[in-house]
C-alpha positions in Angstrom: -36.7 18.5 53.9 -34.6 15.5 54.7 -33.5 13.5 51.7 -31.7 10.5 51.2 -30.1 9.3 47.8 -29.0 6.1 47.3 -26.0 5.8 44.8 -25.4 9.4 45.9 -21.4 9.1 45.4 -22.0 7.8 41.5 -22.0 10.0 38.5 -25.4 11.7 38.5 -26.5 10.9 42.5 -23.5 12.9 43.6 -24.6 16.2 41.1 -28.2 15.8 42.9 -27.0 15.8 46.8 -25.2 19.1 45.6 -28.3 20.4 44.2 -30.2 19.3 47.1 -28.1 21.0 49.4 -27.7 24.0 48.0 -31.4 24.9 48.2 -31.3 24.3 51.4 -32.5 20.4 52.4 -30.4 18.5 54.4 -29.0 15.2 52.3 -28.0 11.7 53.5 -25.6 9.8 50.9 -25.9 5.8 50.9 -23.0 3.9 48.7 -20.7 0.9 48.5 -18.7 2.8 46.5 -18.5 0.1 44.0 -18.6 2.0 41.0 -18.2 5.2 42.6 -15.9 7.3 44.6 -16.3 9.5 47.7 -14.2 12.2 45.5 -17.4 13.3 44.3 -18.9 14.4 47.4 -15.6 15.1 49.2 -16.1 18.9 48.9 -19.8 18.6 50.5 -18.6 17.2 54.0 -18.4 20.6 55.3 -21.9 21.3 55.1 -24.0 20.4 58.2 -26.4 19.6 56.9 -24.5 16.4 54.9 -24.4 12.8 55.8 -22.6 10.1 53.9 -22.7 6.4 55.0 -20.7 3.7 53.3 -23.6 1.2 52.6 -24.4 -1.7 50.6 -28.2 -0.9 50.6 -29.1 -4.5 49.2 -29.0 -5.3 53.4 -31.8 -4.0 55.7 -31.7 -0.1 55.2 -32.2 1.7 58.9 -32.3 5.5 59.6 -33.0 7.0 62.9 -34.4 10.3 61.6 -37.6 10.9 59.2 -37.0 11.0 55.3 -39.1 12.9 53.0 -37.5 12.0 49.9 -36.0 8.9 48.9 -34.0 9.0 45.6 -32.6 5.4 44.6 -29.7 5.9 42.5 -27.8 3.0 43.3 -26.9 0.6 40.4 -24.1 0.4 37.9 -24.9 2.8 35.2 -22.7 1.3 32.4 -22.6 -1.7 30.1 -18.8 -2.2 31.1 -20.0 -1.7 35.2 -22.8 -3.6 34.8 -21.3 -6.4 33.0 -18.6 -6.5 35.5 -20.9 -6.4 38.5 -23.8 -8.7 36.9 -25.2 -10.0 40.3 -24.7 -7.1 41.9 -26.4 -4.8 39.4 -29.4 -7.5 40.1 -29.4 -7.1 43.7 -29.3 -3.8 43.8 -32.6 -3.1 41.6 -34.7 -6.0 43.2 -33.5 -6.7 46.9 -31.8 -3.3 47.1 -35.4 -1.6 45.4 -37.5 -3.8 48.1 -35.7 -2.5 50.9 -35.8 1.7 49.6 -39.1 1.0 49.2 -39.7 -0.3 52.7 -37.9 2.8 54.4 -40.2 4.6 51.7 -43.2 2.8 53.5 -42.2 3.0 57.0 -41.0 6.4 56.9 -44.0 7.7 54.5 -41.6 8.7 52.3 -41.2 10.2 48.4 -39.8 7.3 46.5 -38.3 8.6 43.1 -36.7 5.6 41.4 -33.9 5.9 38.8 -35.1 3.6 36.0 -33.1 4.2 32.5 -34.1 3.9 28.6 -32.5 0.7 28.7 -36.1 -0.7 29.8 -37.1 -0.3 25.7 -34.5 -2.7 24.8 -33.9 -2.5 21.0 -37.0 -0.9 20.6 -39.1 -1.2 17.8 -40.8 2.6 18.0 -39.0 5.7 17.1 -38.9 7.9 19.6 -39.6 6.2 22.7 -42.7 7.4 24.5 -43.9 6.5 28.0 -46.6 3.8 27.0 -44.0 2.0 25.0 -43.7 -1.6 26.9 -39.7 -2.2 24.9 -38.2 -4.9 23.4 -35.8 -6.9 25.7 -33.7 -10.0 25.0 -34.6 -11.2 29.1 -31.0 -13.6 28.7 -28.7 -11.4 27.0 -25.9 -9.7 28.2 -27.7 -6.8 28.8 -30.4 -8.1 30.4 -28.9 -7.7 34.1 -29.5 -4.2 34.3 -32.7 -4.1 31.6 -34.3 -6.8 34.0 -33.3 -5.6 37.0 -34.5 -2.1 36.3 -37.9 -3.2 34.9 -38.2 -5.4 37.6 -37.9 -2.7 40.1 -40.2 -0.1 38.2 -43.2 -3.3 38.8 -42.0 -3.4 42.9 -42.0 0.6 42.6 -45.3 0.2 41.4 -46.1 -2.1 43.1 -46.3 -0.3 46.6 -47.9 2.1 44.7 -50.7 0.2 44.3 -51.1 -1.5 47.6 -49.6 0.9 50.0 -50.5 3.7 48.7 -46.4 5.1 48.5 -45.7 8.4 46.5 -43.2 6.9 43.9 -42.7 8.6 40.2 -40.0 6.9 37.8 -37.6 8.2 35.5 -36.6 6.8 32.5 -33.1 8.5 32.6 -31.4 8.4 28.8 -27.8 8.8 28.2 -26.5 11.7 30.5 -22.5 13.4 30.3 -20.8 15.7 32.0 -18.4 16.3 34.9 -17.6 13.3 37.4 -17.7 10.5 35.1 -15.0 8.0 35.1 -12.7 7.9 32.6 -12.7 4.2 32.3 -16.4 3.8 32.6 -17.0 2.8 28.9 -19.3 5.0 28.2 -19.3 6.0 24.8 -18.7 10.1 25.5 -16.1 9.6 28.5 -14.4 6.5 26.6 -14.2 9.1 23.5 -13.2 12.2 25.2 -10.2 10.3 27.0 -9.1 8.6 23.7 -9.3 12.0 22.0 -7.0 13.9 24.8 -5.0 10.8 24.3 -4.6 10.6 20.4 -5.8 7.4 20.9 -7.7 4.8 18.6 -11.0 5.6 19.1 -13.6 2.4 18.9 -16.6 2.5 17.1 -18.8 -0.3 17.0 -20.9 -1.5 13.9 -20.5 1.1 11.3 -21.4 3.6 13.5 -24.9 5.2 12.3 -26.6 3.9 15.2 -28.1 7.1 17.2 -28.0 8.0 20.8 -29.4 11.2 22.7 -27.3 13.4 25.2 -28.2 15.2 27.8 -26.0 17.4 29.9 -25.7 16.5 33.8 -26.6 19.8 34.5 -30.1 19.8 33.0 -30.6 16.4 34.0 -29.9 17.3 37.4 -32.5 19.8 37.3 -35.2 18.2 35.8 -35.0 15.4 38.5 -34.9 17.7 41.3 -38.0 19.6 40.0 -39.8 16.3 39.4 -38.8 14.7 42.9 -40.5 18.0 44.4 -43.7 18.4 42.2 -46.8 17.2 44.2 -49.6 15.3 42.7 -47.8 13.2 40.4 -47.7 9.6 42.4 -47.5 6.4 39.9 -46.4 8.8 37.2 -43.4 7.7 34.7 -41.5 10.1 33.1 -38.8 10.0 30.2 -35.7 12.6 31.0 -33.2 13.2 28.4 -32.2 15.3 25.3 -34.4 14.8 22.2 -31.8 15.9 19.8 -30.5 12.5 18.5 -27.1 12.2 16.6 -25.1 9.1 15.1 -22.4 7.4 17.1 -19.9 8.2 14.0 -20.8 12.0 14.2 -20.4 11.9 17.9 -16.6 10.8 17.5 -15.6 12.9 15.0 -17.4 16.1 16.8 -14.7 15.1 19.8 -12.3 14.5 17.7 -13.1 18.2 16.5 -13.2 19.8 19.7 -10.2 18.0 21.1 -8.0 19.1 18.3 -7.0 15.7 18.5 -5.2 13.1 15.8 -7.0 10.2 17.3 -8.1 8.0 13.9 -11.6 5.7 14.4 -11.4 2.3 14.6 -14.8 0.2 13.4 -15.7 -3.1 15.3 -18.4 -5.7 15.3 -21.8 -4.6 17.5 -21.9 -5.9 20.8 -24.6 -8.1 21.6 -28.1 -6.6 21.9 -26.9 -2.9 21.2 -30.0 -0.8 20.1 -30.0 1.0 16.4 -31.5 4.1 17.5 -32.4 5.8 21.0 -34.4 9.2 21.7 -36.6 9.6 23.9 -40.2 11.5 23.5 -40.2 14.5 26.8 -43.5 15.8 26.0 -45.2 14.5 28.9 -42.1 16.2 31.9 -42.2 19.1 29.2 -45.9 19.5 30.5 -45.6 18.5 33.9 -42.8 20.9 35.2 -42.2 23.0 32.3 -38.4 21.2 31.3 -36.4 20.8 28.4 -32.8 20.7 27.9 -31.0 23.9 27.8 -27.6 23.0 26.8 -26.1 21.9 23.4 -24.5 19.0 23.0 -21.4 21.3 21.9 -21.2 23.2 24.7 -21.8 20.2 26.9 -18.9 18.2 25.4 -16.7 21.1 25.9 -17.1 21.1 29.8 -17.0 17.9 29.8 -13.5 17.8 27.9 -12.4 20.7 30.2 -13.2 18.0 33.1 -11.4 15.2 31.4 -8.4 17.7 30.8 -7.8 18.5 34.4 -8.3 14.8 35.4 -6.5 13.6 33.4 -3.1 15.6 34.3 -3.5 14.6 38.1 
């Protein structure tokens, strides 16, 4: 199959043109590169049956050749990205979603849209299941990637509805591993980095707010499975690891494995920062058979062995 990933330089959309290509279909990569970097998919332009094109896909999006799968990954992933790029992030999840979805519709193509678990907000269940609706501040700080992505899960739907498209959405929660950025400011990159550093490590609030982790390796393969399943059009699926732990515990587990002398520093929240998120995976559980496979222990050590090697260049 011929598949094209938007955002496929990022984080995660570079992780799923690897997988992609190494069972075989042939992948075409669409970035800007804003957030991303073409390091991550340098070691794939060998392979034939690779395309990258340096694209700002809230413009017209034209390819020659038929597409079975569209993934649209592009957006920036992180609070500090996102806050940085605020129009941008809009764009690219309402003009840059209306356009995927129109090569979706012309080419009668898959569309699998990356939404997040930023769509519940501060949310006001515990754990966060599919029919939740969230709890979103729509003028906050935040709210240019919230919006934005909830925005785009109603177009996604949308076409669904009146063109009869094959979308399925993903409510992707907080994913690590290899090929983040060190200066992304997300919390397990910005704590890895200050660890191998002895550096101050931040902690906002007094740190017992929870998040949920899920290696890029698992996440990777739970997306590809889901992009491939038949018979699941208009579906939404959470994807992420259920096993929740507290922002405090997090740091000092780095500061554990590091072997590092880094002390924690406590500041005020941010504006609009959730007190717990977890999402509930029973119904991808049932629909392709997944669940995280890696501990977040053994995760955080390859990601530290990443950051190590990174970080001497």
């Amino acid at each position: 199959m011929r598949v094209l990933i938007t955002g496929g330089a990022g984080f995660l959309g570079s992780h799923l043109a690897e997988k992609f290509l190494a069972d075989g279909h042939k992948v075409i990569v669409l970035d800007n590169l804003i957030t991303s970097t073409v390091d991550n998919i340098a070691h794939l332009f060998g392979n034939e049956n690779f395309t990258f094109i340096k694209y700002n896909v809230v413009n017209y999006i034209y390819v020659k050749d038929d597409v079975d799968i569209i993934l649209h990954f592009a957006c920036p992933a992180s609070p500090l990205d996102y806050q940085k790029h605020p129009i941008h992030t809009m764009k690219v999840d309402s003009l840059g979603t209306l356009n995927s979805l129109g090569l979706a519709k012309a080419k009668k193509s898959r569309f699998v849209f990356a939404s997040t678990s930023e769509i519940y907000g501060s949310p006001q269940i515990h754990p966060q299941d599919e029919s939740y609706w969230g709890y979103v501040n729509p003028i906050g700080v935040r709210s240019v990637y919230d919006e934005a992505k909830r925005f785009s899960e109603a177009m996604s739907m949308a076409y669904f509805r009146e063109y009869g498209i094959d979308i399925r959405i993903l409510r992707i929660f907080n994913t690590y591993g290899p090929r983040m950025r060190a200066n992304d400011g997300r919390v397990v990159s910005s704590f890895i980095t200050k660890a191998l550093k002895n550096e101050e490590i931040t902690v906002f609030g007094d740190g017992t707010q929870t998040r949920s982790f899920c290696y890029v390796d698992d996440m990777t393969e739970g997306i590809y499975k889901i992009s491939l399943k038949d018979g699941i059009e208009g579906e939404v699926f959470n994807i992420g690891n259920p096993e929740e732990i507290s922002i405090i515990n997090l740091a000092r587990l780095i500061v554990e494995l590091t072997g590092s002398s880094s002390k924690i520093k406590f500041l005020p929240l941010p504006e609009d920062d959730p007190p717990k998120r977890k999402p509930k995976i029973d119904k991808i559980k049932a629909t392709i058979n997944w669940k995280p496979k890696i501990s977040l222990k053994k995760g955080l050590i390859k990601t530290i062995e990443y950051f190590e090697n990174i970080l001497k260049k």
